[in-house]
N, CA, C and O atoms as a GROMACS GRO file, in nm:
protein
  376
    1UNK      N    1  -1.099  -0.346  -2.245
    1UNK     CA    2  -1.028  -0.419  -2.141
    1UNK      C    3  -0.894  -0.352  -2.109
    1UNK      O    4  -0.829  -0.346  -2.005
    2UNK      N    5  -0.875  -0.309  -2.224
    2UNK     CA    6  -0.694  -0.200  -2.185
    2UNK      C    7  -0.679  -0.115  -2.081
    2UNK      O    8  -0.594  -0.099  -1.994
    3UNK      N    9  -0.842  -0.034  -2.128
    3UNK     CA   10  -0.854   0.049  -2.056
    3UNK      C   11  -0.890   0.034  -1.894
    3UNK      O   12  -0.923   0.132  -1.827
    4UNK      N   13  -0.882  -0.076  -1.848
    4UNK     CA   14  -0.891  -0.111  -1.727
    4UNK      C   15  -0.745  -0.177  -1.682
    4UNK      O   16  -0.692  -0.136  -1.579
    5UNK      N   17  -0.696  -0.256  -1.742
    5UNK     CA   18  -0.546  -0.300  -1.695
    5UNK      C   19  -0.438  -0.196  -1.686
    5UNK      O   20  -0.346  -0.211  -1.606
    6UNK      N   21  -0.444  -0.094  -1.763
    6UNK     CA   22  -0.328  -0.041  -1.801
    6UNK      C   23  -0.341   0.066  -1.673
    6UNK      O   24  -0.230   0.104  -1.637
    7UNK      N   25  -0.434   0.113  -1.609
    7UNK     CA   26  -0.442   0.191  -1.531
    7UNK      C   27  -0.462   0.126  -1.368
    7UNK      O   28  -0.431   0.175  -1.259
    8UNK      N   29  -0.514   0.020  -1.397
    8UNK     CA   30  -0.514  -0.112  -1.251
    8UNK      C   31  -0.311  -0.146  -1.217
    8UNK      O   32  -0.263  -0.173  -1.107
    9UNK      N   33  -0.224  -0.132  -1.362
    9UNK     CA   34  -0.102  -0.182  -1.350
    9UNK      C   35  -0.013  -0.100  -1.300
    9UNK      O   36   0.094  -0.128  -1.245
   10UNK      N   37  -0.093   0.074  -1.335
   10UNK     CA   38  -0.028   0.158  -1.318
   10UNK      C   39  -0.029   0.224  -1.132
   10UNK      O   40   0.065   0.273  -1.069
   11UNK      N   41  -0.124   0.208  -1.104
   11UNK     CA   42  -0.171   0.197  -0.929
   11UNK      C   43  -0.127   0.093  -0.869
   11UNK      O   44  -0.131   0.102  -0.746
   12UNK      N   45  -0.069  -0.044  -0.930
   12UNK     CA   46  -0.004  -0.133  -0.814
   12UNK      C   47   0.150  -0.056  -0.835
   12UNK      O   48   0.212  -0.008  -0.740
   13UNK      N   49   0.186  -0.054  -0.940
   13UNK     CA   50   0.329  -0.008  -0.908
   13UNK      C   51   0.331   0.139  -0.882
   13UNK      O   52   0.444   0.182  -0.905
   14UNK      N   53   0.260   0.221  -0.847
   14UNK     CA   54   0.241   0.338  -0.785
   14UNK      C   55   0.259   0.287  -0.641
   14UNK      O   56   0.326   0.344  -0.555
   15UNK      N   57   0.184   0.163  -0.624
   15UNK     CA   58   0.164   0.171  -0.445
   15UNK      C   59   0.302   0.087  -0.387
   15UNK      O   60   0.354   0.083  -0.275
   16UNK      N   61   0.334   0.020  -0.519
   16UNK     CA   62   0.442  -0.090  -0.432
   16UNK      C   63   0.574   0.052  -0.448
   16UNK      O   64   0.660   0.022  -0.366
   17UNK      N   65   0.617   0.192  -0.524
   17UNK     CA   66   0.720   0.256  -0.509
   17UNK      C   67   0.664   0.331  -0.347
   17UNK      O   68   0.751   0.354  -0.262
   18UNK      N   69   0.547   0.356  -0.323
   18UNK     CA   70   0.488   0.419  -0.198
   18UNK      C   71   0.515   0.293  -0.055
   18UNK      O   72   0.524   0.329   0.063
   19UNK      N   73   0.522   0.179  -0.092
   19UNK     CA   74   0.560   0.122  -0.014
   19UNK      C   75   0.667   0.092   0.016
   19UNK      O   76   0.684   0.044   0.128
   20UNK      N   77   0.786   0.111  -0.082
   20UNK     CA   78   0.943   0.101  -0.071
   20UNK      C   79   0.974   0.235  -0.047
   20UNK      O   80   1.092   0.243  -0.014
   21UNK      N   81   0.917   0.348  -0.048
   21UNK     CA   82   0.981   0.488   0.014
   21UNK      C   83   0.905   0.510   0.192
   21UNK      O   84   0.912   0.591   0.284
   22UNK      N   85   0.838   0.389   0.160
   22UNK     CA   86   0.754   0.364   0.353
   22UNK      C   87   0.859   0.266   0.391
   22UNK      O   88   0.856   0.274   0.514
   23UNK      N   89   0.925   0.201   0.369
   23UNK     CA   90   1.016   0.106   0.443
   23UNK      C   91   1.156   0.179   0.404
   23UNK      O   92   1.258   0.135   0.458
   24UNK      N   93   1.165   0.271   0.327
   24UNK     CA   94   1.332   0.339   0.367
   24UNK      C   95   1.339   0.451   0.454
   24UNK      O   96   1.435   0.516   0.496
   25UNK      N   97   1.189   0.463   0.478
   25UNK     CA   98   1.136   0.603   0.623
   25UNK      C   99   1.138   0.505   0.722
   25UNK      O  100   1.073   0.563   0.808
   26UNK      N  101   1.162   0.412   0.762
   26UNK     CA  102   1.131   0.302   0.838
   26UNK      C  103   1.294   0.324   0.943
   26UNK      O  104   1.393   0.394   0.923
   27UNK      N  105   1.264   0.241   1.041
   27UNK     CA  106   1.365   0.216   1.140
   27UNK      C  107   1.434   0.097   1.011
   27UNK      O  108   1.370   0.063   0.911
   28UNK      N  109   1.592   0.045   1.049
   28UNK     CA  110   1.654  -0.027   0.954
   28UNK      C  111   1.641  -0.139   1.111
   28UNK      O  112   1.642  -0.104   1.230
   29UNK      N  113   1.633  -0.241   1.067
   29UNK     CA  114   1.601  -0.398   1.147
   29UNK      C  115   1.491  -0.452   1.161
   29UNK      O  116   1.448  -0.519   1.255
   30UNK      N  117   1.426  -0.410   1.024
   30UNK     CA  118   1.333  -0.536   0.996
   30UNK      C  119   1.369  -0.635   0.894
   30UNK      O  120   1.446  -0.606   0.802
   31UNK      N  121   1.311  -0.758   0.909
   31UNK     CA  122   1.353  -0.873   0.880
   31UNK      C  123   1.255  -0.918   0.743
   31UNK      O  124   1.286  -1.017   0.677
   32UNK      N  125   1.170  -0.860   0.718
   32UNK     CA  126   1.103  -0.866   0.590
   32UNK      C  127   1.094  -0.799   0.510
   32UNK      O  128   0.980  -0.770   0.476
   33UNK      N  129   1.216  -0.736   0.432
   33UNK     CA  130   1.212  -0.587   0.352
   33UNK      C  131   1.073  -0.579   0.259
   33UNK      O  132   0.979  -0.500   0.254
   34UNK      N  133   1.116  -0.731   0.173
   34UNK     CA  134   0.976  -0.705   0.054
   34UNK      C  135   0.845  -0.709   0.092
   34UNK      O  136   0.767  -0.672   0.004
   35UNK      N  137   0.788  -0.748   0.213
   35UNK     CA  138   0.651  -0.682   0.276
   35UNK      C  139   0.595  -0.598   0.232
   35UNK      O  140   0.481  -0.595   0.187
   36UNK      N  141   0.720  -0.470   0.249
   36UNK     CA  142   0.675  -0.299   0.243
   36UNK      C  143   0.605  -0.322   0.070
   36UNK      O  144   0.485  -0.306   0.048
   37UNK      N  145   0.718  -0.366  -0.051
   37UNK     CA  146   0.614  -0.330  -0.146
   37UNK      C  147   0.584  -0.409  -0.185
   37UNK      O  148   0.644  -0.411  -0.292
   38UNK      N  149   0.530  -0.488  -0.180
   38UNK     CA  150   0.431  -0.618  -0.157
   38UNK      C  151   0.278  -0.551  -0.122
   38UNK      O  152   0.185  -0.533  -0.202
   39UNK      N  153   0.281  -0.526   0.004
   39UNK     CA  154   0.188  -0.483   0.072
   39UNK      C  155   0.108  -0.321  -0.030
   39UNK      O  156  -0.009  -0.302  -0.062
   40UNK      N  157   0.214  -0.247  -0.051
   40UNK     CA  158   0.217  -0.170  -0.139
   40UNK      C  159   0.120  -0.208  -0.248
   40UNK      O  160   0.004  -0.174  -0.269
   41UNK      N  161   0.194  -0.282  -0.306
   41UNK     CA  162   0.106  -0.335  -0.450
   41UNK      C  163  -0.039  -0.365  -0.421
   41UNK      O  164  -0.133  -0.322  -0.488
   42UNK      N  165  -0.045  -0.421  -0.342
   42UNK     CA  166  -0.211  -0.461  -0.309
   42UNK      C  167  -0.272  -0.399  -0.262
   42UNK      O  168  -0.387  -0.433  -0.231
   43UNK      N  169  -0.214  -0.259  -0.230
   43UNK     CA  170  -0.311  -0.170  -0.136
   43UNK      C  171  -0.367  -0.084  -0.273
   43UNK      O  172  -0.480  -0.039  -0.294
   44UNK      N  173  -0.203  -0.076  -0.387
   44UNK     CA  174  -0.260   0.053  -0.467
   44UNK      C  175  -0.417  -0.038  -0.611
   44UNK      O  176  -0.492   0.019  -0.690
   45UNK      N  177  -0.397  -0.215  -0.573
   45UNK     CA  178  -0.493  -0.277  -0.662
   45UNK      C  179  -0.604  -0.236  -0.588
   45UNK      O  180  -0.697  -0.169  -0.633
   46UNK      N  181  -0.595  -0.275  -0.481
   46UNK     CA  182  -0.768  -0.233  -0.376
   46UNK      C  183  -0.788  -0.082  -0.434
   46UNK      O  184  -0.882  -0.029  -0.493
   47UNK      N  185  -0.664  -0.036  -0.395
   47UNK     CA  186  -0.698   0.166  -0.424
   47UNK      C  187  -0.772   0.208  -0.568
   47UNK      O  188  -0.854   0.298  -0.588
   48UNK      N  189  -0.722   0.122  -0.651
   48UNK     CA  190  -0.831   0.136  -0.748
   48UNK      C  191  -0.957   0.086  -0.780
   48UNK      O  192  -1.032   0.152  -0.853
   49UNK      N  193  -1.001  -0.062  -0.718
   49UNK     CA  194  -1.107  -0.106  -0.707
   49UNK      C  195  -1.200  -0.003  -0.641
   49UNK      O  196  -1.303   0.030  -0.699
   50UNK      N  197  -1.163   0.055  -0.504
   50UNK     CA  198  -1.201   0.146  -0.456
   50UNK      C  199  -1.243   0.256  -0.519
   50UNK      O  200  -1.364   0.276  -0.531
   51UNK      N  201  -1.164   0.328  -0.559
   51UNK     CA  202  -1.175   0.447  -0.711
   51UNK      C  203  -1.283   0.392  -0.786
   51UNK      O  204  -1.394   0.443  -0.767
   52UNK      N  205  -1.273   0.289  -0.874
   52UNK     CA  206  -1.388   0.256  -0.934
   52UNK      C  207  -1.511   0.274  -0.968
   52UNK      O  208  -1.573   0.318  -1.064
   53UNK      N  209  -1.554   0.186  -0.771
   53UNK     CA  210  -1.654   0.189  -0.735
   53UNK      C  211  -1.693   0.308  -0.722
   53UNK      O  212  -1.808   0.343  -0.750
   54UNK      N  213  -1.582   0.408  -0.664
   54UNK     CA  214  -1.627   0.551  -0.650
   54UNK      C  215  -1.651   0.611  -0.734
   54UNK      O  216  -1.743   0.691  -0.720
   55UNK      N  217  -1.578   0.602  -0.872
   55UNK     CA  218  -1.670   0.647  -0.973
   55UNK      C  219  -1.770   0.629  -1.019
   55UNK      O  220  -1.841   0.723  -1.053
   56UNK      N  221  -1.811   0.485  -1.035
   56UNK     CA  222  -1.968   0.402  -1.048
   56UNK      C  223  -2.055   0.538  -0.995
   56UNK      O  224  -2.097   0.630  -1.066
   57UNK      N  225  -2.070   0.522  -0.832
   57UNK     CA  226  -2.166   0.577  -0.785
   57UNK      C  227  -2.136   0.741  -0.773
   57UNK      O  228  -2.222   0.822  -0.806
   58UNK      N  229  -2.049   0.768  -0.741
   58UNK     CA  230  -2.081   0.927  -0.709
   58UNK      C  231  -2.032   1.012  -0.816
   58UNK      O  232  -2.074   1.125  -0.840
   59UNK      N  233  -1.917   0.937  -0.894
   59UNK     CA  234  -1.846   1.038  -1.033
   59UNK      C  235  -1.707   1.102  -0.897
   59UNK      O  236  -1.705   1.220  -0.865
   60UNK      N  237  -1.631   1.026  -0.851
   60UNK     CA  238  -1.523   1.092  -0.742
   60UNK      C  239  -1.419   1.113  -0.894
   60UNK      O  240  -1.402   1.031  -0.985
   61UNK      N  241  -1.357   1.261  -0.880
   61UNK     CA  242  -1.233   1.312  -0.910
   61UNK      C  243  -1.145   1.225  -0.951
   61UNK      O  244  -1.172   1.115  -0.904
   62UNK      N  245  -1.019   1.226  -1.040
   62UNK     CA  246  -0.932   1.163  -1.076
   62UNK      C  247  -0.794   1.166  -0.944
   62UNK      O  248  -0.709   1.078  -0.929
   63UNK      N  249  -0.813   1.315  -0.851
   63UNK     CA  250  -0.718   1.341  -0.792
   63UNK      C  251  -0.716   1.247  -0.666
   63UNK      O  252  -0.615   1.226  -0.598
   64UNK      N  253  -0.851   1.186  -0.644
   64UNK     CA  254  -0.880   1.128  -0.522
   64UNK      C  255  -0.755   0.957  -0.527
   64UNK      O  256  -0.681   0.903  -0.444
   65UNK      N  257  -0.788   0.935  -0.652
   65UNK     CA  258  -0.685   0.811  -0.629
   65UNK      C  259  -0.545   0.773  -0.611
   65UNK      O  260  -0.512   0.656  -0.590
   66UNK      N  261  -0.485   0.844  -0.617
   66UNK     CA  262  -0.308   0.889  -0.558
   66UNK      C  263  -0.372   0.859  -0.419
   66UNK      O  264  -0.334   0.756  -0.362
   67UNK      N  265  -0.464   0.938  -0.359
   67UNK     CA  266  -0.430   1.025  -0.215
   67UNK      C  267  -0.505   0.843  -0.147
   67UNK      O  268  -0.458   0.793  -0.044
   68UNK      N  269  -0.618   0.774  -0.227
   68UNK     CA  270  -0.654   0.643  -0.174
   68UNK      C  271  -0.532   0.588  -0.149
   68UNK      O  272  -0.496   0.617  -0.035
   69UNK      N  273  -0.432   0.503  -0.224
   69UNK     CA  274  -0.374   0.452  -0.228
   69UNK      C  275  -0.218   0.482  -0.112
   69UNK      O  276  -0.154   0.392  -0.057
   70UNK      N  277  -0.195   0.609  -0.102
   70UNK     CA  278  -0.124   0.670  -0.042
   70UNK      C  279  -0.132   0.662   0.094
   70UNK      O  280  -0.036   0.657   0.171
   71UNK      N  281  -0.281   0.659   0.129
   71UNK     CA  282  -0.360   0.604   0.277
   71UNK      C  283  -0.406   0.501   0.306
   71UNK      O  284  -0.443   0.487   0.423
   72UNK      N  285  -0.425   0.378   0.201
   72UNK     CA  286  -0.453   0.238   0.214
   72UNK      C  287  -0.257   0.173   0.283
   72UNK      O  288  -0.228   0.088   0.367
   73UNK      N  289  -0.152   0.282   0.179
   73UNK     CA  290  -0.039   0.263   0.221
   73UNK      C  291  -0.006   0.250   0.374
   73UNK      O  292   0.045   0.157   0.437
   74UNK      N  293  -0.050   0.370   0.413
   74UNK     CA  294   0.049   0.416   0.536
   74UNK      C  295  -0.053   0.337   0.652
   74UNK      O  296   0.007   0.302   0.754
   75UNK      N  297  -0.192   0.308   0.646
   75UNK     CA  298  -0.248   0.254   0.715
   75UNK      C  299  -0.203   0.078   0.676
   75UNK      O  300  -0.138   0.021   0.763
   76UNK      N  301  -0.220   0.042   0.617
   76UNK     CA  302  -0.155  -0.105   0.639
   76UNK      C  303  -0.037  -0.149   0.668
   76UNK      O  304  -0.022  -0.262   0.716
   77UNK      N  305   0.102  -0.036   0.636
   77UNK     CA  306   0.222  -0.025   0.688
   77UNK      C  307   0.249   0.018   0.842
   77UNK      O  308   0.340  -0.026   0.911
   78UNK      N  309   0.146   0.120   0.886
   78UNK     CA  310   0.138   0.171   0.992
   78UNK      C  311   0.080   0.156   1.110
   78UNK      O  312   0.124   0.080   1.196
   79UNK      N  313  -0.053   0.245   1.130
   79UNK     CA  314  -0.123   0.146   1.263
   79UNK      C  315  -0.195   0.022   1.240
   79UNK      O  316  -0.232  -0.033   1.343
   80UNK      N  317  -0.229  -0.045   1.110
   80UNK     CA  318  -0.257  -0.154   1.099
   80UNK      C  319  -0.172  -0.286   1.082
   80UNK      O  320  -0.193  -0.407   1.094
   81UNK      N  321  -0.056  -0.199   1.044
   81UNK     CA  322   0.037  -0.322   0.981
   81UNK      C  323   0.094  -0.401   1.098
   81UNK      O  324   0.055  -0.408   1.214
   82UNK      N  325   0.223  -0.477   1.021
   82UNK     CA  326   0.296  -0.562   1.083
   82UNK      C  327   0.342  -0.488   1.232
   82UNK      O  328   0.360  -0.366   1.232
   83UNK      N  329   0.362  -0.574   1.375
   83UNK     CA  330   0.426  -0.528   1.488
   83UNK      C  331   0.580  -0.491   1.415
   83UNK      O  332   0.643  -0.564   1.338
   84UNK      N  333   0.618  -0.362   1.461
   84UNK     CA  334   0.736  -0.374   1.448
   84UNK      C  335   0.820  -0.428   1.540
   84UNK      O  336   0.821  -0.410   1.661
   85UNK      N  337   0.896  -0.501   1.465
   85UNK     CA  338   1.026  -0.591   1.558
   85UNK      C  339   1.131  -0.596   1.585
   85UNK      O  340   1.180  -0.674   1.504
   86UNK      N  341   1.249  -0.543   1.688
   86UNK     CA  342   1.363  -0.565   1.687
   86UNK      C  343   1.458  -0.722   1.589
   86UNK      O  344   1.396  -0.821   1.550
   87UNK      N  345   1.577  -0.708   1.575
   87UNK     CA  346   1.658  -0.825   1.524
   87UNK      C  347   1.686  -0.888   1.682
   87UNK      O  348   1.759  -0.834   1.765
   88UNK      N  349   1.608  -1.015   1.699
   88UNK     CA  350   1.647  -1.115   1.726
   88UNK      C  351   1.508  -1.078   1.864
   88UNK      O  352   1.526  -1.107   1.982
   89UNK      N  353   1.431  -1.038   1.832
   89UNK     CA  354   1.274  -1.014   1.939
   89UNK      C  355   1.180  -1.056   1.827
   89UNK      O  356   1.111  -0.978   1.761
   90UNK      N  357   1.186  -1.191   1.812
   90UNK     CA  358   1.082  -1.268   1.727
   90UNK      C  359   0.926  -1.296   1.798
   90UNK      O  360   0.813  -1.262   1.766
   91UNK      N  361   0.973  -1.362   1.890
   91UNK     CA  362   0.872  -1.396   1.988
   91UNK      C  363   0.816  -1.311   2.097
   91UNK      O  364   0.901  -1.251   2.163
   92UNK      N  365   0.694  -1.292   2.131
   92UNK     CA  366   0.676  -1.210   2.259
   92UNK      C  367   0.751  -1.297   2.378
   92UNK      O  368   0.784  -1.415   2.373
   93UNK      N  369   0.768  -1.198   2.490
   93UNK     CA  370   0.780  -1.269   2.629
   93UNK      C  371   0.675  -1.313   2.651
   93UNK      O  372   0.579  -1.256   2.599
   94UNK      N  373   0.648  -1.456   2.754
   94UNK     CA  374   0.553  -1.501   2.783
   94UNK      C  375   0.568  -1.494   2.936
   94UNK      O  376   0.479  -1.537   3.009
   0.00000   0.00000   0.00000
């Protein structure tokens, strides 16, 4: 069982420092700092579930899981993530 936590613990806080060096590359006036590694953290837990599975079936590389997590990052921070928002453009125009 160690051998699964200790390396599941070690990929969320891999993804949540990948997500706090994605929000200090960031424009400054957003209104939800802890998002970035928040979002982080859960991308680098998926990133290893992911890995996992990838090992299950095909035997994928050890190098592949940095680079998962690194791209679960920038895609949920980025073209998937939150709209970015000016301070005080909460609401769309209607």
């Amino acid at each position: 069982m160690q051998d699964l936590l200790i390396p599941l613990a070690m990929t969320g806080v891999f993804g949540a420092f990948i997500g706090t060096l994605y929000r200090l590359s960031r424009r400054p006036g957003y209104q939800r700092p802890l998002l970035f590694p928040l979002v982080g953290l859960i991308a680098g837990a998926i990133g290893f579930v992911i890995y996992q599975l990838l090992v299950i079936t095909t035997g994928a590389p050890l190098w592949l899981l940095p680079l998962l997590v690194i791209l679960q990052v920038w895609l949920w921070l980025g073209p998937f993530g939150p709209a970015a928002r000016a301070a005080g453009q909460n609401h769309p125009k209607r």
